[in-house]
Backbone as CSV, one residue per row, in Angstrom:
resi,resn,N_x,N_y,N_z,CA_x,CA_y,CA_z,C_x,C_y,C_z
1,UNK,117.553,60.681,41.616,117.673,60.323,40.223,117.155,61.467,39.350
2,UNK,117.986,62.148,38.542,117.221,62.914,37.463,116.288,62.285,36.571
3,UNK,115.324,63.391,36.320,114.389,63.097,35.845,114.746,63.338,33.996
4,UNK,114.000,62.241,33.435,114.810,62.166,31.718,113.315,62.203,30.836
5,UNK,114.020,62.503,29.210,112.646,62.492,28.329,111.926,61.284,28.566
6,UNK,110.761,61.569,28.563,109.593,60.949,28.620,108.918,60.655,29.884
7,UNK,109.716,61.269,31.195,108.933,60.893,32.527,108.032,61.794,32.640
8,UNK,106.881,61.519,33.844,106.251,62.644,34.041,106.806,63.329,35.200
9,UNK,106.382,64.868,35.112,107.270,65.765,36.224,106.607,64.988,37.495
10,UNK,107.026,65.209,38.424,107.023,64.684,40.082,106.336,66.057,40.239
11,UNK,105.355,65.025,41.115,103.789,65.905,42.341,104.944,66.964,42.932
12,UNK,104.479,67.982,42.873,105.516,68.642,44.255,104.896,70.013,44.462
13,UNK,104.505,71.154,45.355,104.214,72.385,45.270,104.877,73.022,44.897
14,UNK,104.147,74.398,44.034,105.404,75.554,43.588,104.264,76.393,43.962
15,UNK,105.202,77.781,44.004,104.097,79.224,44.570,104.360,80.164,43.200
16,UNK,103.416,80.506,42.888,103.025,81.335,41.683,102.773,82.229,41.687
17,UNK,104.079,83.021,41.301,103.521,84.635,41.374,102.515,85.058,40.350
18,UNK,101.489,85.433,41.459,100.334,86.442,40.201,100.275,87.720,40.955
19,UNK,99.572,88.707,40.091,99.155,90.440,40.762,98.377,90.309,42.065
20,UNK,97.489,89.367,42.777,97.101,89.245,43.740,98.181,88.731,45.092
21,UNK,99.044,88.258,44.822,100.505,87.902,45.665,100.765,86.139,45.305
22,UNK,101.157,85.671,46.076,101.878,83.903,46.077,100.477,83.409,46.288
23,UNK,100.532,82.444,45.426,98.981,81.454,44.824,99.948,79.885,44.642
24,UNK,99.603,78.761,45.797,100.385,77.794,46.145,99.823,77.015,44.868
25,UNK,100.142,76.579,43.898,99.996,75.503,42.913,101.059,74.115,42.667
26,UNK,99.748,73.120,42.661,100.527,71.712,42.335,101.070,71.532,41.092
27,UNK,102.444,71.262,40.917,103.045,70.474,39.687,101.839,69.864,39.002
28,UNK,101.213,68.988,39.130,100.659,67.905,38.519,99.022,69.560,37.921
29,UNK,98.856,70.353,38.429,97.625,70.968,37.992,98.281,72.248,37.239
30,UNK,99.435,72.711,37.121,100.584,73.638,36.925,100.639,73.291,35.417
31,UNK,101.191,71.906,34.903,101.226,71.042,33.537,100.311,70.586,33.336
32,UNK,99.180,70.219,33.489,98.126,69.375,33.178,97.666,69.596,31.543
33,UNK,97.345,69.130,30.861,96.476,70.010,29.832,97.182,70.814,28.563
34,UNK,98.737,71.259,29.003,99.189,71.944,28.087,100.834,71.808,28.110
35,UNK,101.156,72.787,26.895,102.464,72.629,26.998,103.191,73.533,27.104
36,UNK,103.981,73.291,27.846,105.164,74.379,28.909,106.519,74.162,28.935
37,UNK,106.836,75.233,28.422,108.299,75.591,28.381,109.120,76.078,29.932
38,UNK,109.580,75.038,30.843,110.024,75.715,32.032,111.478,75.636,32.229
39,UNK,111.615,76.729,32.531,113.396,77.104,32.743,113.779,77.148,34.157
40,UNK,114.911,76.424,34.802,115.173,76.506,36.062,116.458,77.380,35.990
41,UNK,116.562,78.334,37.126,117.835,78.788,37.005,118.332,78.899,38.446
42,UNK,119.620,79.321,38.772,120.402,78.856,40.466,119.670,80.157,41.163
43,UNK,119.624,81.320,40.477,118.611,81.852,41.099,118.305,83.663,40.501
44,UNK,117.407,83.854,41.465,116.604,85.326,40.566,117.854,86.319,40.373
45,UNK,117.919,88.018,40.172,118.735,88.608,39.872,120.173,88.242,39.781
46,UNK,121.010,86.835,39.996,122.139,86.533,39.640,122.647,87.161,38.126
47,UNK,123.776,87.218,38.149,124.136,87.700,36.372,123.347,87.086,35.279
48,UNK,123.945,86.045,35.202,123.792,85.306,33.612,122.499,85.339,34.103
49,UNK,121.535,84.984,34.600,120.026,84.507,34.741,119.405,85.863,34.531
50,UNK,120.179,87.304,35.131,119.510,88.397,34.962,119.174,89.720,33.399
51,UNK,121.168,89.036,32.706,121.728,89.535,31.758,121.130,88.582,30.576
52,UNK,121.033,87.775,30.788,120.781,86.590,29.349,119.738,85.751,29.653
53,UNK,119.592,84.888,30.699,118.362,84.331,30.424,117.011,84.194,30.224
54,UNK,116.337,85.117,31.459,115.376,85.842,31.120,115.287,86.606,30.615
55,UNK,116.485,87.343,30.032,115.681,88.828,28.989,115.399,88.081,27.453
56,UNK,116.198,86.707,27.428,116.275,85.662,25.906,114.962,85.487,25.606
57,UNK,114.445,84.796,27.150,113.018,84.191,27.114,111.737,85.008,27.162
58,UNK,111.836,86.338,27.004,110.939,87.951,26.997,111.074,88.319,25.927
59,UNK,112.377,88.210,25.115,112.471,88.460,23.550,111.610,87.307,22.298
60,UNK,111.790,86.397,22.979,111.343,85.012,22.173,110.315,84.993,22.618
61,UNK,109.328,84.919,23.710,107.615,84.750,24.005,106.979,84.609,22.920
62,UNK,106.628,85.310,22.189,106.003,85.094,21.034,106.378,84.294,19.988
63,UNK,107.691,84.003,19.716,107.955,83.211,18.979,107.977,81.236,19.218
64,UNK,108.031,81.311,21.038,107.853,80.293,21.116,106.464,80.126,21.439
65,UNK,105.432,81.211,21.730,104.311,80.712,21.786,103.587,80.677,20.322
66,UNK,103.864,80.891,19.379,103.774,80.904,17.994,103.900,79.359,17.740
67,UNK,105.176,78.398,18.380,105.020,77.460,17.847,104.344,76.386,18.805
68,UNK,103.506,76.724,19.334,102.624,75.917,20.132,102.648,75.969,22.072
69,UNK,103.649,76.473,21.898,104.011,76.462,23.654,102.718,77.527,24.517
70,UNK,102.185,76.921,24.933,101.145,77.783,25.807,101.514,78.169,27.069
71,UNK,102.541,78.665,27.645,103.013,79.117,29.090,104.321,78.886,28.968
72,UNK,105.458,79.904,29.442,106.641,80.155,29.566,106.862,80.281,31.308
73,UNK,107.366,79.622,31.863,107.493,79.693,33.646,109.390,79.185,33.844
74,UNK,109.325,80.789,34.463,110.840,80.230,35.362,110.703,79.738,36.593
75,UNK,111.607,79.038,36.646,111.658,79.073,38.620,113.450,78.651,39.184
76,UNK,112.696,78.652,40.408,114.246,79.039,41.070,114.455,78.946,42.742
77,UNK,115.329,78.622,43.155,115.226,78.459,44.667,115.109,79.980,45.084
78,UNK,114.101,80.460,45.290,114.247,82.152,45.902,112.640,81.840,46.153
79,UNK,112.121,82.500,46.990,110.213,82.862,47.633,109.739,83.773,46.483
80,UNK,108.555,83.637,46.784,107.868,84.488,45.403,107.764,85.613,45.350
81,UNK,108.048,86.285,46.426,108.292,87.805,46.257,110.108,88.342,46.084
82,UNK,110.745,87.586,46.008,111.924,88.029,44.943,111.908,87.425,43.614
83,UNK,110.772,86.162,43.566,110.750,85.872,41.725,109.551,86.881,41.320
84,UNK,108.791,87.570,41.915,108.045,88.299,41.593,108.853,89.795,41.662
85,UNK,109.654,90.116,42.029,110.067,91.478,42.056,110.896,91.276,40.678
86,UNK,111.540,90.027,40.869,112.680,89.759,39.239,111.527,89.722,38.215
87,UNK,110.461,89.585,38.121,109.789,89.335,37.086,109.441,90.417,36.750
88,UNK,109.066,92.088,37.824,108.683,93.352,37.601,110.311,93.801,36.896
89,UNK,110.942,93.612,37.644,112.197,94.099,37.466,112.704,94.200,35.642
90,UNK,112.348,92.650,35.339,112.732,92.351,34.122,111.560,92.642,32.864
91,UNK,110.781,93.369,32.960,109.404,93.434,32.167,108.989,92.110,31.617
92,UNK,109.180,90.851,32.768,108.883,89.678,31.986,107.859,89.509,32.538
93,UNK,106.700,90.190,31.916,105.467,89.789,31.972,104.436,89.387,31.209
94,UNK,104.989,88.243,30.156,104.707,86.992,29.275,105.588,86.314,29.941
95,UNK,106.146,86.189,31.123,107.024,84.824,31.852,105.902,84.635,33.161
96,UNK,105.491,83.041,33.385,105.053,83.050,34.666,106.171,82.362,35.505
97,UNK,106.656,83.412,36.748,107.245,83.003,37.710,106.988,82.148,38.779
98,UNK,107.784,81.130,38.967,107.314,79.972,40.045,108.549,80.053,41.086
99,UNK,107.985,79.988,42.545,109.137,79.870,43.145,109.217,78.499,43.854
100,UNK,110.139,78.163,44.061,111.030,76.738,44.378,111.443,77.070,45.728
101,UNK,110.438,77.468,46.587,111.872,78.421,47.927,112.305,77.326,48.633
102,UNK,111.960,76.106,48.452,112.529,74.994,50.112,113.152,73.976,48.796
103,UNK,113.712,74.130,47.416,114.112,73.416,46.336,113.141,72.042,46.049
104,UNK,112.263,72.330,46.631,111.440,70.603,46.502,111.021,70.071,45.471
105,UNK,111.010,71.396,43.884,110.782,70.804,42.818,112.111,70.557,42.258
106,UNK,113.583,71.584,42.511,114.259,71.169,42.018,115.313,69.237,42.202
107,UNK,115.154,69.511,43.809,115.460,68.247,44.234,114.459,67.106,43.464
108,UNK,112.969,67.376,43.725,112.247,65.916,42.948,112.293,65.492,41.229
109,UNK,113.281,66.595,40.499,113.375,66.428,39.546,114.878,66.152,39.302
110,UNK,115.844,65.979,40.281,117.627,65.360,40.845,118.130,66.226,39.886
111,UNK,118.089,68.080,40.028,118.482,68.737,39.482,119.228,70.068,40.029
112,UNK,119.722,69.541,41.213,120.229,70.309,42.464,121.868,70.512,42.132
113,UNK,122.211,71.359,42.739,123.741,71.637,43.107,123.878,71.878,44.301
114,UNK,125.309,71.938,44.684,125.361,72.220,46.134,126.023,73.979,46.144
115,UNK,125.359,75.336,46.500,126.168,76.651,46.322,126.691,76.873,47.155
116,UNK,126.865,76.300,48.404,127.361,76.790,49.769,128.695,77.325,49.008
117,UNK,129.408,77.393,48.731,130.855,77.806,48.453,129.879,79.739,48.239
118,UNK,129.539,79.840,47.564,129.075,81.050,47.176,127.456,81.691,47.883
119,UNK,127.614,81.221,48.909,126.670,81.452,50.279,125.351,81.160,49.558
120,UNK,125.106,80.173,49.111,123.268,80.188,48.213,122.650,78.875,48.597
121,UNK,123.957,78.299,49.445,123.007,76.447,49.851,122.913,75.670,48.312
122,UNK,121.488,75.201,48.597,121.114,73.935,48.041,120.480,74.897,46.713
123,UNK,120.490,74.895,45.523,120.048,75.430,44.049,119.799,74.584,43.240
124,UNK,118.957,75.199,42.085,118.768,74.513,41.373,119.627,74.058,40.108
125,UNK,120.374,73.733,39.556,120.648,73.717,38.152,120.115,74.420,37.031
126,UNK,121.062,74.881,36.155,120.277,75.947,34.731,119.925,74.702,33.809
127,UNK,118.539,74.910,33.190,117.676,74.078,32.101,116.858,74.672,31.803
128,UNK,116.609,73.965,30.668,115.109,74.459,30.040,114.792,73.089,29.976
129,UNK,113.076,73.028,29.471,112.569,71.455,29.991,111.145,71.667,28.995
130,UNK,110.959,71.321,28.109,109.752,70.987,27.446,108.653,70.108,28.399
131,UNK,107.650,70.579,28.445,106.381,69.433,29.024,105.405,69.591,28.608
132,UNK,105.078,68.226,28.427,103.405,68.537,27.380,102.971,67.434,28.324
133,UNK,101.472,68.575,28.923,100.562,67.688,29.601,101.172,66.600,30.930
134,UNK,102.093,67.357,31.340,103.237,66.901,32.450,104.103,65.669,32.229
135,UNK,104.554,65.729,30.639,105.334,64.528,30.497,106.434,65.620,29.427
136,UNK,107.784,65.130,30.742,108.856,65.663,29.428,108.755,65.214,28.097
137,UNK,109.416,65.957,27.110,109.487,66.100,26.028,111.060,66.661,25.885
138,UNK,111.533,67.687,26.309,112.611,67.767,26.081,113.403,68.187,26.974
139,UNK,114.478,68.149,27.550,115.408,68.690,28.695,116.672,69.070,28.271
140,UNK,117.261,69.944,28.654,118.171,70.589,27.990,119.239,71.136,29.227
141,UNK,119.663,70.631,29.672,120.407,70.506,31.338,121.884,71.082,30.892
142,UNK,122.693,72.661,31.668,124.037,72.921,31.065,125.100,72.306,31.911
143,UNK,126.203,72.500,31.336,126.897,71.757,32.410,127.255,73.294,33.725
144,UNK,128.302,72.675,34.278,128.971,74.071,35.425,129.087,74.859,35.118
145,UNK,128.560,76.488,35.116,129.022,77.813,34.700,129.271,77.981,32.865
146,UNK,127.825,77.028,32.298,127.762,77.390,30.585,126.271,78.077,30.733
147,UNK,125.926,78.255,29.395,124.829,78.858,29.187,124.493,78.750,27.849
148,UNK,124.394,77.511,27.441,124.160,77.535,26.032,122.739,76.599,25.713
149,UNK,122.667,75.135,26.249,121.423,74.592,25.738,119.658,74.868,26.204
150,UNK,120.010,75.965,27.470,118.727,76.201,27.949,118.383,77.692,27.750
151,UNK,118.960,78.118,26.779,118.743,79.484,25.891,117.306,79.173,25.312
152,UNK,116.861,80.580,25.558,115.302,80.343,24.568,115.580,80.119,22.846
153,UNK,116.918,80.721,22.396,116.926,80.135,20.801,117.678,78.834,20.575
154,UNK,118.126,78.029,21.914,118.063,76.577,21.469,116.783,76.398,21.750
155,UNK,116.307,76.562,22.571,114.696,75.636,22.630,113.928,75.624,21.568
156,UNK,114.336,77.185,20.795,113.020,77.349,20.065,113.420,76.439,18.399
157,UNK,114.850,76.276,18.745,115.633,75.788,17.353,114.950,73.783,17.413
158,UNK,114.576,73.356,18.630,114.584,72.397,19.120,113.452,71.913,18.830
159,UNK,112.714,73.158,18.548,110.472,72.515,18.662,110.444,72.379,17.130
């Protein structure tokens, strides 16, 4: 079942890239306390995710942390040392990268696709997702091959 405004995100592990290497953090201690802007995408250096989404959400940082958002985090079915190389790669370093490598946050939030056609398995879906204090607030889910409501200037048009 996808997860809709007003649930709280589902317990699940994600690995967090920091400068010391992969640091295993719980969903539930990840959101706790604040509010987070998290973007899922099908995965790291792909086009659109490499060309537009994260460079949107590196241009805007400040503007969405201006309007209250305290942490910007992508994630993605890939291990943390290719969301950590995409994160060097992309100078997105006002983005914290989370990796999704076995999809267990994307699945507990029923936000999966199936990529086998294009050799990638089980992925996540493109969104952006407001959470304050681990309770959605806003979700912004695209349909097949768009790229429009989980842009950092809808989100930021949105707060």
């Amino acid at each position: 079942m996808t997860i809709n405004v007003g649930d709280r995100v589902p317990t699940t592990m994600l690995t967090k890239v920091t400068p010391d290497g992969p640091d295993q953090v719980s969903s539930d201690e990840f959101f706790k306390g604040r509010k987070v802007a998290l973007v899922a995408v099908p995965g790291a250096f792909t086009p659109t995710c490499s060309a537009r989404h994260l460079p949107g959400f590196v241009d805007k940082a400040a503007d969405l942390k201006a309007k209250g958002i305290d942490e910007i985090a992508f994630t993605s079915v890939n291990d943390a040392f290719v969301m950590g190389a995409w994160g060097k790669a992309s100078d997105a370093g006002d983005i914290t990268m989370l990796a999704d490598g076995n999809a267990e946050f994307a699945k507990a939030v029923g936000l999966t696709f199936d990529g086998s056609k294009f050799g990638m398995g089980e992925r996540s879906q493109r969104y952006s997702m407001l959470i304050n204090d681990g309770v959605v607030e806003q979700l912004n889910v695209e349909a097949p091959g768009e790229f429009k409501v989980s842009s950092a200037e809808h989100l930021l048009s949105e707060i």
